[in-house]
VOGU-3710 file (C-alpha; in Angstrom, 3 decimals, decimal comma):
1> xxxxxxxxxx> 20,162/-27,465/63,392  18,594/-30,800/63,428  20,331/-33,550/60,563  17,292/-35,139/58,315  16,685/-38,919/58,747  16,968/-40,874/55,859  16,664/-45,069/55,494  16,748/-46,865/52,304  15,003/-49,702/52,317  14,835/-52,384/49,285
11> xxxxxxxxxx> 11,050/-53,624/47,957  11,093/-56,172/45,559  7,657/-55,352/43,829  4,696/-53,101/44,280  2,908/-56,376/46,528  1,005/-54,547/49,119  2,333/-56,511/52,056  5,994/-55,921/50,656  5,105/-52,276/50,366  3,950/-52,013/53,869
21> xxxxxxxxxx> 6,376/-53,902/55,129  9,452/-52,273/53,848  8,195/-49,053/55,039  7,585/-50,150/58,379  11,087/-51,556/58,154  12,015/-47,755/56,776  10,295/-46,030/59,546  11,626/-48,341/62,251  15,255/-47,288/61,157  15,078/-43,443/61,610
31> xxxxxxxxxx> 13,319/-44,264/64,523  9,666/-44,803/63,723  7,076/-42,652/63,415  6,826/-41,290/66,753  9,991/-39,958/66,366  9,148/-37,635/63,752  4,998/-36,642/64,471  3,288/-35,963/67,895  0,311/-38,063/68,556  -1,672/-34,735/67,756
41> xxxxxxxxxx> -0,252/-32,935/64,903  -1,546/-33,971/61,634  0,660/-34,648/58,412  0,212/-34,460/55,011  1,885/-36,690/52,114  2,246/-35,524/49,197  2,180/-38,124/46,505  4,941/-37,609/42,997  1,707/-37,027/40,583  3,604/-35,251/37,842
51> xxxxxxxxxx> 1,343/-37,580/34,489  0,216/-40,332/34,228  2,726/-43,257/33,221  2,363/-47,182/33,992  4,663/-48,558/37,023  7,666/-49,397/34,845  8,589/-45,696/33,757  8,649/-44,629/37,941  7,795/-41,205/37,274  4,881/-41,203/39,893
61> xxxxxxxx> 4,517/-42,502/43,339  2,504/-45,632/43,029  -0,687/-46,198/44,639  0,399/-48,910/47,104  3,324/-46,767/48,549  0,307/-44,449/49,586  -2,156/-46,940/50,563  0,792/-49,140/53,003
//
């Protein structure tokens, strides 16, 4: 059985260059993307949409996490 890859990467703030650039950073770790999906297999995220709340409370993914 294949082990999961896991990185843990800091962000500061929800700034959409920090966001895209700590999950590049994230990605590059466990190898990066192509490590994980074949140039023609499609994947699907699925975004932590459990209520609405503002940014503070972290009980949903926020917007720039999907957008980076």
């Amino acid at each position: 059985m294949e082990k999961s890859k896991v990185a843990v990467v800091a962000c500061p703030d929800y700034e959409p260059a920090r966001v895209k650039e700590s999950l590049q950073k994230g990605l590059e770790a466990i190898g990066g993307l192509e490590s994980l999906v074949g140039k023609e297999e499609n994947i699907l995220l699925k975004p932590n949409l459990v209520r609405s709340a503002k940014r503070e409370r972290a009980v949903v993914t926020d917007p720039e996490v999907m957008d980076a």
